[in-house]
N, C-alpha and C positions, 0 to 999 in steps of 0.2 A: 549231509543229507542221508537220511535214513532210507534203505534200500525195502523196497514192498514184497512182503513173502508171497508168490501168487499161487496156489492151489492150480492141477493139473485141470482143464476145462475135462467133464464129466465125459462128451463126446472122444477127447485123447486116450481117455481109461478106458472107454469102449471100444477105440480103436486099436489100441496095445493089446487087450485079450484077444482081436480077433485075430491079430497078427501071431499071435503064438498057438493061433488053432483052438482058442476056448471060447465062452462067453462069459458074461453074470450069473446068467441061468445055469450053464453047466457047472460054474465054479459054486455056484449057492448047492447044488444037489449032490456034487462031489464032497460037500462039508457038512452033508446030513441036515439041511435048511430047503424053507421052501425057492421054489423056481424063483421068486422074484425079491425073498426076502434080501439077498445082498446085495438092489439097488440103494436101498436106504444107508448104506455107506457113503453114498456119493451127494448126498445132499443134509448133512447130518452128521457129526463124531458119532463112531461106535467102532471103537478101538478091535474088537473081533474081526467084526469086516474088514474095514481098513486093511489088516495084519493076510488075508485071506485074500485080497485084492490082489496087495505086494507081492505076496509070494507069488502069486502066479505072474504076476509081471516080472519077477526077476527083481524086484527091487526093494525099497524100503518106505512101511507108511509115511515116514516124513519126509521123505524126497517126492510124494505125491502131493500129500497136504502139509506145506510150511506151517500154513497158520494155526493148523489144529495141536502142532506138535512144540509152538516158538513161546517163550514167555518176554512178553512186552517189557518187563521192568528190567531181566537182566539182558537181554536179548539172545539168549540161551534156548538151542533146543533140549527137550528133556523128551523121556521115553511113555507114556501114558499104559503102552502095550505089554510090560515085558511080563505080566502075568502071563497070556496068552504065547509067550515064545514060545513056552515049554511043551505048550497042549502039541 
């Protein structure tokens, strides 16, 4: 039986930033974006955010969103983001 990749619930993401002392809004304004533009990471792929999220979580966008990061046929994650590593 095939195991279900489940994506972090959007309220977990909001409560990780607050536990390290940030928000959304601080982290969208710390990245040169507007106050509210890095909710649209959380309900949406946009590999920037995503990347922008992680990092301030201490972690990695595919340990947040499985499913945005997993490919069905080989059951392989792959990286969507590694442009943005570098910025």
């Amino acid at each position: 039986m095939e195991s279900k990749l489940i994506d972090w619930h959007p309220a977990d993401i909001i409560a990780g930033l607050r536990k390290k002392g940030t928000s959304m809004a601080a982290e969208s304004r710390r990245n040169g974006l507007s106050s509210s533009t890095l909710a649209n990471a959380l309900t949406r792929p946009w590999p920037k955010g995503e990347l922008i999220i992680a990092k301030a979580l201490g972690t990695e966008p595919w340990v947040i969103w499985p499913s945005r990061y997993h490919d069905p046929r080989t059951h392989e994650f792959y990286r969507q983001n590694a442009a943005y590593e570098s910025a």
